[in-house]
C-alpha positions in Angstrom: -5.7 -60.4 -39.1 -3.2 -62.7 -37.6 -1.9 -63.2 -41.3 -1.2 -59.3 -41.0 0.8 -59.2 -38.3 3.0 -62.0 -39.3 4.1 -59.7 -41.9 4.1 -56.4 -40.4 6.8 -58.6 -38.3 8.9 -60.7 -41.0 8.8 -56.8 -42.4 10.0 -54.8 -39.8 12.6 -58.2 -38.7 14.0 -57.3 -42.5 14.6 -54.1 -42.5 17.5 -53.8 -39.6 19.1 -56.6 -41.2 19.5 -54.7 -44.7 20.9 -52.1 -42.8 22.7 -54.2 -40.4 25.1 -55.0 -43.7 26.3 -51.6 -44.3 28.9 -49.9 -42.2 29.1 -46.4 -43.4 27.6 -44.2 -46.4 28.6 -41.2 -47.7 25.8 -39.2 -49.7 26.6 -36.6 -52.6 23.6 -34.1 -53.7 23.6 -31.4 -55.5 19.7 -30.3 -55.4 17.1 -31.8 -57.6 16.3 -29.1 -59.6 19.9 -27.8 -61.0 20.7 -27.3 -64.4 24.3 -28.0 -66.2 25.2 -27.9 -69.1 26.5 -31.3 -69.6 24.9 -34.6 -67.7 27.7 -35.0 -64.2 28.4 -38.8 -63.4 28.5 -40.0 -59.8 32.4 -39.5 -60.0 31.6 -35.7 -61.2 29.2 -35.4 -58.0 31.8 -36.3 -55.3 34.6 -34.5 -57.0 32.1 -31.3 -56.5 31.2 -32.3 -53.3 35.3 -32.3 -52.6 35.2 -28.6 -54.0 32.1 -27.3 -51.7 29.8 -27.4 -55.2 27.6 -29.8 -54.0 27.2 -31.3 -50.1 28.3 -34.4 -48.4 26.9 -36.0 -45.9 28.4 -38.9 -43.6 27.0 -41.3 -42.5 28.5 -44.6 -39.5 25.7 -44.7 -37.2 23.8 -47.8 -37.2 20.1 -45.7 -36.6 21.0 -43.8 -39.9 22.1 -46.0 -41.9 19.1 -48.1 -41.3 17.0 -45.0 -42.0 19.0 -44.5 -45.3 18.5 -47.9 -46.4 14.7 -47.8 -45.6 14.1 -44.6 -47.9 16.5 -45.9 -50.8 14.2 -48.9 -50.6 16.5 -50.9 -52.9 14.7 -54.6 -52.8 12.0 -52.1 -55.1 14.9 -51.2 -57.6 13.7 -53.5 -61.0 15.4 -53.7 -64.0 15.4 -51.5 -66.6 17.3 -49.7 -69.1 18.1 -46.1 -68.9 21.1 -44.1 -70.6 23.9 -43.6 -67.9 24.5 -40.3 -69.4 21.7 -39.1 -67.3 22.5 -35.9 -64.7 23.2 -37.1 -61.6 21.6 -34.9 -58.9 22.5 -37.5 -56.1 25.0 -40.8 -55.1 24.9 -43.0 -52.3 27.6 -44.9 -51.4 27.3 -47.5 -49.4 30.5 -49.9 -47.2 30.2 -53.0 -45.9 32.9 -54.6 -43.5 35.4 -55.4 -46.0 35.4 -51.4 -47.2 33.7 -52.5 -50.5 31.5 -49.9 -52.0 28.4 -49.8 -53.9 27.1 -46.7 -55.4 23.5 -46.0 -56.5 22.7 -42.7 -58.3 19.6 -40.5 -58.5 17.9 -37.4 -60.2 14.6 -35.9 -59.5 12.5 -38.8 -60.8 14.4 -42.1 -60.3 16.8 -44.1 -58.0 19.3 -45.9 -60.0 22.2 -48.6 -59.7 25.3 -47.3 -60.2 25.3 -48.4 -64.0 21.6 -48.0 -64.5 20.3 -51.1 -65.2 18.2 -51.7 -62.0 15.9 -48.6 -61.3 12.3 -47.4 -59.3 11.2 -43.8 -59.3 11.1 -42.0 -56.8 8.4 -39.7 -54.6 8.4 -36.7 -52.5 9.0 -38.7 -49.6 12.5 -39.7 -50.9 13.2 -36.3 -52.0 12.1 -34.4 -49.1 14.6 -37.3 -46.8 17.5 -36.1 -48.8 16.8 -32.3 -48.8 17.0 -32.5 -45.2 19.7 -34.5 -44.3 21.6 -32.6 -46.8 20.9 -29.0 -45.2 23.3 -26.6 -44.3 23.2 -25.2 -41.2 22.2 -21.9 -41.6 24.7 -19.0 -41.0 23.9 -16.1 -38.4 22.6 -13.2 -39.7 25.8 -10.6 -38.8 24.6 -6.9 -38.1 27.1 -4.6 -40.7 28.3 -1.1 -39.3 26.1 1.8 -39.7 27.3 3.3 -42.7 29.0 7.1 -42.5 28.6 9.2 -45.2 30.2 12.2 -43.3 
Protein backbone atom coordinates (compact mmCIF):
# COMPACT_ATOMS: atom_id res chain seq x y z
CA UNK A 1 0.00 0.00 0.00
CA UNK A 2 2.62 2.35 1.04
CA UNK A 3 4.49 1.39 -2.27
CA UNK A 4 1.19 2.98 -3.87
CA UNK A 5 1.21 6.06 -2.61
CA UNK A 6 4.76 6.75 -3.17
CA UNK A 7 3.78 6.70 -6.65
CA UNK A 8 0.46 8.20 -6.78
CA UNK A 9 2.91 11.05 -5.38
CA UNK A 10 6.27 10.99 -7.63
CA UNK A 11 3.11 10.92 -10.26
CA UNK A 12 1.15 13.72 -9.52
CA UNK A 13 4.91 15.73 -8.26
CA UNK A 14 5.53 15.04 -12.36
CA UNK A 15 2.94 16.24 -13.84
CA UNK A 16 3.07 20.22 -12.86
CA UNK A 17 6.60 20.09 -13.76
CA UNK A 18 5.85 18.92 -17.43
CA UNK A 19 3.58 21.68 -17.60
CA UNK A 20 5.58 24.01 -15.55
CA UNK A 21 8.00 24.00 -18.95
CA UNK A 22 5.60 25.43 -21.27
CA UNK A 23 4.46 28.99 -21.33
CA UNK A 24 1.75 29.24 -23.78
CA UNK A 25 -0.04 26.84 -26.52
CA UNK A 26 -2.02 27.63 -29.26
CA UNK A 27 -4.37 24.62 -30.44
CA UNK A 28 -5.70 24.27 -34.20
CA UNK A 29 -8.81 21.79 -34.88
CA UNK A 30 -10.79 21.36 -37.32
CA UNK A 31 -13.27 18.38 -36.11
CA UNK A 32 -12.38 14.82 -36.18
CA UNK A 33 -14.53 13.66 -38.54
CA UNK A 34 -14.02 16.10 -41.71
CA UNK A 35 -13.31 15.07 -45.01
CA UNK A 36 -10.93 16.98 -47.72
CA UNK A 37 -9.90 16.23 -50.49
CA UNK A 38 -6.32 16.29 -50.03
CA UNK A 39 -4.46 15.38 -46.54
CA UNK A 40 -3.88 19.38 -44.72
CA UNK A 41 -0.41 19.64 -42.82
CA UNK A 42 -0.19 21.39 -39.48
CA UNK A 43 0.91 24.60 -41.50
CA UNK A 44 -2.46 24.04 -43.64
CA UNK A 45 -4.44 23.85 -40.18
CA UNK A 46 -3.32 27.25 -38.74
CA UNK A 47 -3.46 29.01 -42.02
CA UNK A 48 -7.36 27.87 -41.86
CA UNK A 49 -7.66 28.57 -38.46
CA UNK A 50 -6.23 32.33 -39.56
CA UNK A 51 -9.25 32.33 -42.20
CA UNK A 52 -12.14 31.18 -39.56
CA UNK A 53 -12.07 27.45 -41.33
CA UNK A 54 -11.06 25.82 -38.50
CA UNK A 55 -10.86 27.18 -34.57
CA UNK A 56 -8.06 28.38 -32.44
CA UNK A 57 -7.75 28.25 -29.15
CA UNK A 58 -5.15 30.11 -26.68
CA UNK A 59 -3.81 29.06 -24.27
CA UNK A 60 -1.06 31.15 -21.16
CA UNK A 61 -2.60 30.07 -18.05
CA UNK A 62 -0.50 27.87 -15.98
CA UNK A 63 -3.88 25.58 -14.82
CA UNK A 64 -4.55 24.97 -18.59
CA UNK A 65 -1.61 24.37 -19.79
CA UNK A 66 -1.04 21.71 -17.22
CA UNK A 67 -4.45 20.26 -18.15
CA UNK A 68 -3.30 20.31 -21.88
CA UNK A 69 -0.21 18.59 -21.16
CA UNK A 70 -1.90 15.92 -18.92
CA UNK A 71 -4.49 14.90 -21.85
CA UNK A 72 -1.67 15.03 -24.77
CA UNK A 73 0.06 12.63 -22.41
CA UNK A 74 3.36 12.93 -24.40
CA UNK A 75 5.90 10.69 -22.09
CA UNK A 76 3.24 7.84 -23.78
CA UNK A 77 4.11 9.03 -27.43
CA UNK A 78 6.54 5.75 -28.75
CA UNK A 79 8.12 5.53 -31.84
CA UNK A 80 6.80 4.64 -34.85
CA UNK A 81 6.53 5.24 -38.36
CA UNK A 82 3.56 6.74 -40.05
CA UNK A 83 3.32 8.69 -43.49
CA UNK A 84 3.25 12.50 -42.66
CA UNK A 85 0.91 12.94 -45.42
CA UNK A 86 -1.75 12.00 -43.07
CA UNK A 87 -4.91 14.60 -42.58
CA UNK A 88 -4.35 16.64 -39.86
CA UNK A 89 -7.57 17.22 -37.84
CA UNK A 90 -5.61 18.92 -34.91
CA UNK A 91 -1.94 20.83 -33.84
CA UNK A 92 -0.72 21.74 -30.71
CA UNK A 93 1.82 24.05 -30.33
CA UNK A 94 3.47 24.36 -27.49
CA UNK A 95 6.28 27.68 -26.11
CA UNK A 96 8.71 27.49 -23.71
CA UNK A 97 10.51 30.62 -22.26
CA UNK A 98 12.83 31.22 -25.02
CA UNK A 99 9.54 31.39 -27.60
CA UNK A 100 10.70 27.99 -29.07
CA UNK A 101 7.88 25.92 -30.42
CA UNK A 102 7.07 22.40 -30.66
CA UNK A 103 4.24 21.12 -32.61
CA UNK A 104 2.45 17.72 -32.29
CA UNK A 105 -0.38 16.86 -34.70
CA UNK A 106 -3.38 14.64 -34.46
CA UNK A 107 -6.44 13.00 -36.37
CA UNK A 108 -9.19 10.92 -35.02
CA UNK A 109 -7.09 7.88 -34.02
CA UNK A 110 -3.50 9.04 -33.09
CA UNK A 111 -1.37 11.87 -31.41
CA UNK A 112 1.72 12.49 -33.38
CA UNK A 113 5.07 14.48 -33.24
CA UNK A 114 5.25 16.99 -35.52
CA UNK A 115 7.11 14.84 -38.17
CA UNK A 116 5.50 11.54 -37.19
CA UNK A 117 7.98 9.48 -35.91
CA UNK A 118 6.91 9.34 -32.23
CA UNK A 119 3.04 8.44 -31.88
CA UNK A 120 0.14 6.74 -29.25
CA UNK A 121 -3.42 6.60 -30.19
CA UNK A 122 -5.69 8.18 -28.88
CA UNK A 123 -9.31 7.66 -26.90
CA UNK A 124 -12.54 9.35 -26.36
CA UNK A 125 -11.23 10.99 -23.50
CA UNK A 126 -8.63 12.96 -25.63
CA UNK A 127 -11.19 13.66 -28.23
CA UNK A 128 -13.98 14.64 -26.12
CA UNK A 129 -11.04 17.35 -24.07
CA UNK A 130 -10.54 18.91 -27.47
CA UNK A 131 -14.13 19.14 -28.68
CA UNK A 132 -14.81 21.14 -25.71
CA UNK A 133 -12.22 23.43 -25.38
CA UNK A 134 -12.56 24.11 -28.98
CA UNK A 135 -16.43 25.06 -28.84
CA UNK A 136 -17.91 28.00 -30.06
CA UNK A 137 -19.97 29.90 -28.15
CA UNK A 138 -23.16 29.53 -29.27
CA UNK A 139 -24.94 32.42 -31.05
CA UNK A 140 -28.52 33.77 -29.80
CA UNK A 141 -31.29 32.62 -31.45
CA UNK A 142 -32.61 36.22 -33.14
CA UNK A 143 -36.48 36.43 -33.51
CA UNK A 144 -36.94 37.54 -37.62
CA UNK A 145 -39.97 39.94 -38.41
CA UNK A 146 -43.37 38.55 -38.95
CA UNK A 147 -43.46 38.26 -42.52
CA UNK A 148 -46.31 40.51 -44.60
CA UNK A 149 -47.62 39.22 -47.40
CA UNK A 150 -50.14 42.18 -47.79
Amino acid sequence: MRALIVIAALFVATVPADGAHWVHANVYFRGWYTERAVAVYPEGLREEARHGYSRLVHISTASQLEQLVTVLDLPRLQPMRRDTRRDTELVVDLFDGSGARTTYRGDNRYLFTADCTRGREVDDHFRKFFEQLTQRPNHAMQRTAPRSDA
